[in-house]
C-alpha positions in Angstrom: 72.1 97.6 122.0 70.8 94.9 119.4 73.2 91.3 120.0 70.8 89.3 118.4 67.8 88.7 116.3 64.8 86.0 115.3 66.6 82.6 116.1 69.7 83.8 117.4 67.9 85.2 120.6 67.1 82.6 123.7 63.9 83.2 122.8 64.3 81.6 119.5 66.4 78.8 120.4 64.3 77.6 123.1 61.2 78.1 120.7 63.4 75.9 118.1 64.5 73.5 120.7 60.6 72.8 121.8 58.6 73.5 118.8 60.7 71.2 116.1 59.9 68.2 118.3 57.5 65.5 117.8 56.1 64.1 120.8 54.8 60.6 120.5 52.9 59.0 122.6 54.1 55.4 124.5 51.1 54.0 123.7 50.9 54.9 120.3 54.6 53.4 119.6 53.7 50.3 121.6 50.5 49.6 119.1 53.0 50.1 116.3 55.1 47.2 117.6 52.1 45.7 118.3 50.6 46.0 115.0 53.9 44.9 113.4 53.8 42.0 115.0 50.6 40.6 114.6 50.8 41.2 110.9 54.1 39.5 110.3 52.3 36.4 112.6 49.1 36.7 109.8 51.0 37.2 107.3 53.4 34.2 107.7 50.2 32.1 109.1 48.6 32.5 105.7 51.3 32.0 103.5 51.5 28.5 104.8 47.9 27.8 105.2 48.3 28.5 100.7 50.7 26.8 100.2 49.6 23.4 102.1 46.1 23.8 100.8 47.7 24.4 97.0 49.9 21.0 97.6 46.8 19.1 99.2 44.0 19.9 97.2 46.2 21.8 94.1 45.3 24.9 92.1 41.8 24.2 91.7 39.2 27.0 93.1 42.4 28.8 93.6 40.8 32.1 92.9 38.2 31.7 95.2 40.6 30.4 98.2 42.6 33.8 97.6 39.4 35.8 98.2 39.1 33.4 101.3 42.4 34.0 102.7 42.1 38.2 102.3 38.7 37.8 104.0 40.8 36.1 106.8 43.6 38.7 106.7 41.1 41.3 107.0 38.7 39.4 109.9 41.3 38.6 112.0 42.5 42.9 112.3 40.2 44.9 115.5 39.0 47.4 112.8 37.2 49.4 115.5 40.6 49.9 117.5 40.9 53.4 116.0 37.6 54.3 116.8 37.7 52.4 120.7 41.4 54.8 121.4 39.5 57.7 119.9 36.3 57.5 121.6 38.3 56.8 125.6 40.8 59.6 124.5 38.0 61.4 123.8 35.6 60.7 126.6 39.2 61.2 129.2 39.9 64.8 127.5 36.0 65.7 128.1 36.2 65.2 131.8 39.1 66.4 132.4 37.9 69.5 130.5 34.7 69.5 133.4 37.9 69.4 135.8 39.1 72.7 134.3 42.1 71.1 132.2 42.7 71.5 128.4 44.4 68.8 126.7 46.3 70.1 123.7 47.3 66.3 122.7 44.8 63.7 123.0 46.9 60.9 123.7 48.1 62.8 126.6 45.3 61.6 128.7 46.6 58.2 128.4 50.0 58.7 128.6 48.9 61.0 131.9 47.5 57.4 133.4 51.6 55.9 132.7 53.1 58.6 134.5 55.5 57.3 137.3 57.0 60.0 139.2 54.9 63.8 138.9 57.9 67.0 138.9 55.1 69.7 140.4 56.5 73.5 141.8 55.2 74.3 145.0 53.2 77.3 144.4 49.6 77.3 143.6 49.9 73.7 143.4 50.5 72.9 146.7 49.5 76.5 148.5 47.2 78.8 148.0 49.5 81.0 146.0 47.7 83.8 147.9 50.7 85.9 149.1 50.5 87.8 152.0 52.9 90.1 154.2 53.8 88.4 157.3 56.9 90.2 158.8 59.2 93.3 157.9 62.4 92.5 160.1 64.8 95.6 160.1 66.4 98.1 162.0 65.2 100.4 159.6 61.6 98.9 158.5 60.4 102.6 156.8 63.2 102.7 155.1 63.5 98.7 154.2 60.0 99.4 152.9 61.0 102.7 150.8 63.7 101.1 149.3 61.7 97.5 148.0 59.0 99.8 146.2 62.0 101.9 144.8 63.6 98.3 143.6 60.2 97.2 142.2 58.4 97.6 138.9 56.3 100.4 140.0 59.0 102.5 140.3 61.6 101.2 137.5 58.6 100.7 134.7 56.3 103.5 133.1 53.7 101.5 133.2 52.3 100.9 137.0 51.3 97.3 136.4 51.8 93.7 138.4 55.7 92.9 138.2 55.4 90.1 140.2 53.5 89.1 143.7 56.2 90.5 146.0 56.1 93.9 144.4 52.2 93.6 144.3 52.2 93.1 148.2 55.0 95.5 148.6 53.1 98.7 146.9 49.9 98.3 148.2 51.2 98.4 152.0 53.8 101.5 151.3 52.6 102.9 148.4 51.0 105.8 150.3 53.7 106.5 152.4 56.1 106.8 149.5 53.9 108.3 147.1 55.2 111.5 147.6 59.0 110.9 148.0 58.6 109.1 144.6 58.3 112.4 142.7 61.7 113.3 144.1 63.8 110.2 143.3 65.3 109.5 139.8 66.2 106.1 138.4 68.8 105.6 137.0 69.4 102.3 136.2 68.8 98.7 136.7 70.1 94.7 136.1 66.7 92.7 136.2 65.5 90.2 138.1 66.2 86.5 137.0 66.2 83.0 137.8 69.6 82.4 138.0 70.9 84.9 139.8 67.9 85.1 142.0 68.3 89.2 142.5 67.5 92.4 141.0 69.3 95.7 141.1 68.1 99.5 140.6 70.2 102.4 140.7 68.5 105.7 142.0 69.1 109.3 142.6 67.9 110.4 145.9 66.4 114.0 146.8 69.8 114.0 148.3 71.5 114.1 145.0 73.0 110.8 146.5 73.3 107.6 144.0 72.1 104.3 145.9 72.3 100.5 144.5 69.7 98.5 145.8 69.5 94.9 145.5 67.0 92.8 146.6 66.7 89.0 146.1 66.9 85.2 147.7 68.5 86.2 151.8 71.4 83.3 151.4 72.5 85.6 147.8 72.0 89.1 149.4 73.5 88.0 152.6 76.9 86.6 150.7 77.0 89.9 148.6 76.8 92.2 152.3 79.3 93.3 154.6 77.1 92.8 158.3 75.8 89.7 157.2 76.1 88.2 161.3 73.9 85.1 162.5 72.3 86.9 164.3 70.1 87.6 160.8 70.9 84.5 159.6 68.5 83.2 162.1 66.0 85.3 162.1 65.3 84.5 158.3 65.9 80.4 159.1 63.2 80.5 162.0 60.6 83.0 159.7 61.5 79.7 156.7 61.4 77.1 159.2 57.5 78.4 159.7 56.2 78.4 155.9 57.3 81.9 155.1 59.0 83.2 151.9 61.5 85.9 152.5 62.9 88.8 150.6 66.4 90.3 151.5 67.4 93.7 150.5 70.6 95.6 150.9 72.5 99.0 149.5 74.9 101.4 149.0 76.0 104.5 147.9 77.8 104.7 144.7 78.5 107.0 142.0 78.0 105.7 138.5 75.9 106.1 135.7 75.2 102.5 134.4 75.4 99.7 136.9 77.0 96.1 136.1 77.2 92.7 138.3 80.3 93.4 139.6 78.6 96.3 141.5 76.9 93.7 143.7 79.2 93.5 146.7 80.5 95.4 150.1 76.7 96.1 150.6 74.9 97.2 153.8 71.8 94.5 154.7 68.8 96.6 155.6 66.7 94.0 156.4 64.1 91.3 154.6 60.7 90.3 154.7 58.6 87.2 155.5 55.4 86.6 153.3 52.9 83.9 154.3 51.3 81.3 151.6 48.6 78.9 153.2 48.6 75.6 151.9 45.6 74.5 149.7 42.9 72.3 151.5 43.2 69.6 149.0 47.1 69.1 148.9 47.5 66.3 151.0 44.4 65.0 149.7 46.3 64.7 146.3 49.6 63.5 147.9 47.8 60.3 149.4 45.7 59.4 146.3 49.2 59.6 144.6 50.6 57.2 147.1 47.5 54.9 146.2 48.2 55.3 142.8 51.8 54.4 142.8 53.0 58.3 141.6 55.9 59.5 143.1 55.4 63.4 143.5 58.6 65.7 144.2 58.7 68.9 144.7 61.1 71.2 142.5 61.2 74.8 143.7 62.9 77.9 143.7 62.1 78.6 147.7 64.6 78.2 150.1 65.2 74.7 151.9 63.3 75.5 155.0 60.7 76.5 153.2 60.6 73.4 151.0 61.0 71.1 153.8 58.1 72.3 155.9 55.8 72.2 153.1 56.9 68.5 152.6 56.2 67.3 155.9 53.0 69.2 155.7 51.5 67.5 153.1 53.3 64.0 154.1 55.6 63.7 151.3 58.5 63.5 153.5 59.0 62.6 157.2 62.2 64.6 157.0 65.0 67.0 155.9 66.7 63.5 154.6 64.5 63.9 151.3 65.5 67.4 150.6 68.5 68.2 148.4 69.6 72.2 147.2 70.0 73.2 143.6 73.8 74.3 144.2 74.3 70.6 145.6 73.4 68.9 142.8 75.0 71.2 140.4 78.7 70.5 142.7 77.7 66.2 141.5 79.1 63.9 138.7 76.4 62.8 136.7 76.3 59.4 137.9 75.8 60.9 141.3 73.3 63.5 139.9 71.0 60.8 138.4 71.4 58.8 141.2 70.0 61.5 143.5 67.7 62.8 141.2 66.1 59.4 141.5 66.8 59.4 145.7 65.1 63.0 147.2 61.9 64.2 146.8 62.2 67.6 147.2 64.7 69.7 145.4 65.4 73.8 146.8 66.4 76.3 145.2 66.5 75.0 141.4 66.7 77.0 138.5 64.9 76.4 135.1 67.9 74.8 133.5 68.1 72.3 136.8 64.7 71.1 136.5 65.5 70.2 132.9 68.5 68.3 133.9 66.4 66.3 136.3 63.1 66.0 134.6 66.2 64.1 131.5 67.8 62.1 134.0 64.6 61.2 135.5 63.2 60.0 131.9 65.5 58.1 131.4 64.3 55.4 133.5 60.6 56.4 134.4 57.9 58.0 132.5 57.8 61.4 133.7 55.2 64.6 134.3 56.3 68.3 134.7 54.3 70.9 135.5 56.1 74.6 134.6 55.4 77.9 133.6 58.2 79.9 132.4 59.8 81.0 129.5 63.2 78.5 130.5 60.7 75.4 131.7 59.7 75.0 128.2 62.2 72.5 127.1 62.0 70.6 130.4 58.1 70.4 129.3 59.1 69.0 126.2 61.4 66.5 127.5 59.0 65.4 129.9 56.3 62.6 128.9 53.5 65.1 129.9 54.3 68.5 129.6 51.8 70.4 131.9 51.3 74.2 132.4 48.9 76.3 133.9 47.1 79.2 131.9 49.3 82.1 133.0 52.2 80.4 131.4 54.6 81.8 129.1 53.3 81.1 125.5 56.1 79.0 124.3 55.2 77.3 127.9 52.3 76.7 126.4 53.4 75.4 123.2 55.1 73.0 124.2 53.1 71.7 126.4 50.6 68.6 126.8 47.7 69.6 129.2 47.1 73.2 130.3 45.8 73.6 133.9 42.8 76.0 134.0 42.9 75.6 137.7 46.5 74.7 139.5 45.3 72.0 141.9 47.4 69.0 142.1 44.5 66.8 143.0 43.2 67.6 139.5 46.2 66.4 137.7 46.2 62.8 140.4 42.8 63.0 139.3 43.7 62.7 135.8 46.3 60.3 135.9 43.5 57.9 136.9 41.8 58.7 134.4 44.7 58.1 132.4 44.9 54.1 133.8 40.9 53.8 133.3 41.7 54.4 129.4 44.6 51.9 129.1 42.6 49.5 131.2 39.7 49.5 128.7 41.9 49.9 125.4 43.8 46.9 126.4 40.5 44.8 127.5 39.2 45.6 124.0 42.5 44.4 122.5 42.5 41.2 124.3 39.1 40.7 123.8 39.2 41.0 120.2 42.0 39.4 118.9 41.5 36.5 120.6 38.4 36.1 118.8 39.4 37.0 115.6 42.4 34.8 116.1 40.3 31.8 116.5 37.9 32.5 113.9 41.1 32.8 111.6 42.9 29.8 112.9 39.6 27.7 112.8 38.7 28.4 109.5 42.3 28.3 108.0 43.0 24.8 109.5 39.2 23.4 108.3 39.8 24.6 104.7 42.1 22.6 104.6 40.4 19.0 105.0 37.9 19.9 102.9 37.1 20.2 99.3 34.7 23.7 99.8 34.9 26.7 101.8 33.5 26.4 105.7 32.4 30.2 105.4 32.0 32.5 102.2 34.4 35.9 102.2 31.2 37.8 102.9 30.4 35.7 105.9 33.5 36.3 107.5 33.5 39.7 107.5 29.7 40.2 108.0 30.2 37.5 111.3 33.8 40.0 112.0 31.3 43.4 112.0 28.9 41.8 114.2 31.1 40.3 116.8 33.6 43.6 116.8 30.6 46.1 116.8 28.9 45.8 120.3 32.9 45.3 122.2 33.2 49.3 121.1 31.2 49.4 124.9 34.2 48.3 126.4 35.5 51.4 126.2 32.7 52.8 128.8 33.8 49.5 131.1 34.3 50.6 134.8 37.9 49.2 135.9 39.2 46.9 138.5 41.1 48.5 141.5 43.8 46.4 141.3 44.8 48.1 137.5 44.7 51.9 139.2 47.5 50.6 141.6 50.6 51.4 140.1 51.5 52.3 136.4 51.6 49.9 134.3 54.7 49.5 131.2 52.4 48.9 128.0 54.2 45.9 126.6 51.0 45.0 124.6 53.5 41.9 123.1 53.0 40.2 126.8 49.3 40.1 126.0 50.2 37.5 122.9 50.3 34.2 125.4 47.2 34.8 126.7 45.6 35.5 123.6 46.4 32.6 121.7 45.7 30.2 124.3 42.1 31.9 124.2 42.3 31.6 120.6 43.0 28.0 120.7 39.8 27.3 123.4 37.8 29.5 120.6 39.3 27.2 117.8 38.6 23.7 119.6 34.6 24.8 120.2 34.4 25.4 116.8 35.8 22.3 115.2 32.8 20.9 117.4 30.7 23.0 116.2 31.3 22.4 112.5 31.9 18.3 113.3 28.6 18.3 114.5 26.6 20.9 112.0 28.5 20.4 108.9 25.7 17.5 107.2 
């Protein structure tokens, strides 16, 4: 049944949502204030410097004073700016390309080096994302197992390819103990797996002739949809958590229908769950402390359980405790003061959904610069919203689209990696800046104020601007300067307007050893 088309489907409006946004970089609307400002300070400075030298020395050579002051105008802008951003984006996007990361915008990298607080998933970043079967904990485990591959993609699909790692493991341990009994079930129908409801159910027709729901899914959903859910269970799956393992309820019953619906899902019989095991990568808390050197603040957002979550925390030494860990239905239950507030407090959020992450990746930008690192279909507006979208290369292609950077390799030390690579661009960007204009500035403001007490020009047009090449020329280097520690430390706001003091009191020790200069030379 057809309920909508082209725009009208989620699909569409998320791809609208994501793909009609322009993303511009920090930096890039920081120069234009930047820029703005220094022309309105030339352009005012110049004005005057005409008009005095017009009521001094009056309207003769007037022509030739005009070609003057647009040889000033011109000296006094870093022409080679464009080409110093370009060549450290350029040089930032080619190592991180050695590193295994594409970047789809090349302002990205720096705006990677301004990120304040890094929204990663647990899985593959942190851990291996090497799943493995750990435990089947049933009364029941044959038919626990039976049931999971009959619930699975394998079964429910033509098509006997990957739906998921879970149903991978699943298949390959039962597969040839069910292959068989296969042959003699029928499916009948199913409500698929998503997100939000964290569950998926199949309907199936025994060899029996018996009609069976299964639904498998997150324990704490499963166990509030059974009838024998005791605590007995309930602790079972918290200490199998509480160790590092992801776990996978299932539960049943008989029922006698042709087409299933969500109201279905209740009065079932738990059959058991399983426990998978994820080893954590080598270089996780490697990352985790050069982010702490770096000033990042990492959290965690995750659809895994709490347990889970908090283990992996302490782990990697993000957390010392539970204290930092909030759950998805929590925050949902908050006003939205409270909800920014603790989106700002924990550090680890459990079991969020798509549409969660997006609310805290927007109430986290709101008052830090912010990096996400998604995958699916749903994380691709929080991407957008994000400073850095980041995604790795099995993402969803709207994923992809929307995002900044793609991760060839999902290591988190390779995005910390980055964002110092991010703060070595800046760094340099803003050395050249500084450098630059307070030369030109005191080249300008030299020969403005000199023109005016005498009756020729100090320099000819040409001479300005051939002295402006050869001073700007050789600073491009800058761009390949190595950086002081201090500037990695912690992000830094680009408020290019605080350079301004410094740059005109350079300006001004420029000016004063040129006046000497031209006292003494000008005979």
């Amino acid at each position: 049944m057809v309920i909508s088309t082209g725009p009208e489907t989620f699909f569409g409006k998320t791809a609208q949502l994501t793909l009609g946004l322009k993303k511009e970089s920090i930096y890039e609307k920081d120069i234009m204030k930047f820029a703005n400002l220094i022309l309105k300070t030339v352009a005012i400075s110049i004005l005057s410097i005409f008009l005095i030298k017009i009521i001094i020395q009056g309207k003769e050579n007037i022509l030739d004073f005009l070609l003057f002051c647009v040889a000033l105008i011109v000296g006094i802008l870093p022409e080679a700016l464009p080409l110093v951003i370009t060549f450290t984006f350029s040089k930032g996007a080619l190592k991180l390309a050695k590193e295994r990361v594409v970047v789809k915008r090349l302002s990205a990298v720096e705006d990677l080096g301004n990120i304040q607080i890094l929204c990663t998933d647990k899985t593959g970043t942190l851990t291996e994302n090497k799943m493995s079967l750990a435990n089947i904990i049933s009364q029941d485990p044959e038919k626990c197992l039976k049931y999971a591959i009959f619930s699975s993609g394998y079964f429910t699909k033509k098509e006997k390819t990957s739906q998921g790692q879970f149903d991978d493991i699943l298949w390959e341990i039962g597969k040839e103990k069910v292959r068989e009994e296969i042959k003699k079930v029928k499916f009948i129908s199913e409500i698929p797996f998503d997100s939000f409801r964290m569950r998926n159910s199949v309907l199936i027709e025994d060899e029996s002739k018996k009609r069976v729901l299964i639904v498998k899914g997150a324990p704490e959903i499963i166990l509030k949809l059974s009838l024998n859910s005791d605590e007995n269970i309930k602790e079972k799956i918290a200490k199998e958590e509480k160790e590092g393992k992801r776990t996978l309820a299932l539960a049943f019953k008989e029922i006698d229908k042709d087409e299933i619906s969500v109201e279905d899902e209740n009065n079932l019989n738990f059959l058991g769950f399983f426990s998978f095991y994820d080893p954590l990568k080598k270089t996780a808390k490697g990352a985790i402390n050069l982010a702490k050197k770096l000033g990042v603040e990492v959290k965690i957002l995750t659809g895994d359980s709490l347990e889970i979550a908090t283990l992996i925390a302490k782990e990697i030494g993000l957390i010392k405790n539970e204290n930092s860990v909030i759950l998805g239905e929590d925050l949902e239950k908050m006003s939205e003061e409270d909800f920014k507030k603790a989106c700002q407090e924990y550090l680890v959020f459990a079991r969020v959904s798509p549409i969660l992450k997006y609310k805290i990746v927007k109430a986290l930008q709101e008052n830090y610069e912010v990096g996400f690192l998604g995958e699916g279909v749903n994380d691709a507006p929080a991407l957008k919203a994000a400073g850095v979208g980041i995604v790795v290369n099995s993402a969803a292609d709207i994923s992809k689209e929307a995002a900044d950077l793609i991760l060839l390799k999902k290591d988190l030390k390779v995005l910390i990696e980055g964002i110092q690579e991010g703060r070595n661009i800046f760094a340099n960007v803003n050395k050249y800046i500084k450098y630059a204009l307070s030369s030109n500035f005191g080249n300008f403001y030299s020969m403005a104020l000199i023109s005016l007490f005498i009756p020729y020009l100090p320099m000819l047009p040409t001479q300005i601007l051939l002295e402006n090449l050869f001073s700007d020329f050789p600073a491009i280097t800058i761009a390949t300067d190595k950086v002081d520690i201090d500037e990695l430390k912690r992000p830094r706001a680009y408020q290019l307007k605080d350079y301004i003091p410094l740059i005109l009191i350079l300006a001004i020790v420029s000016s004063i050893f040129d006046f000497i200069f031209f006292a003494v030379f000008r005979k």
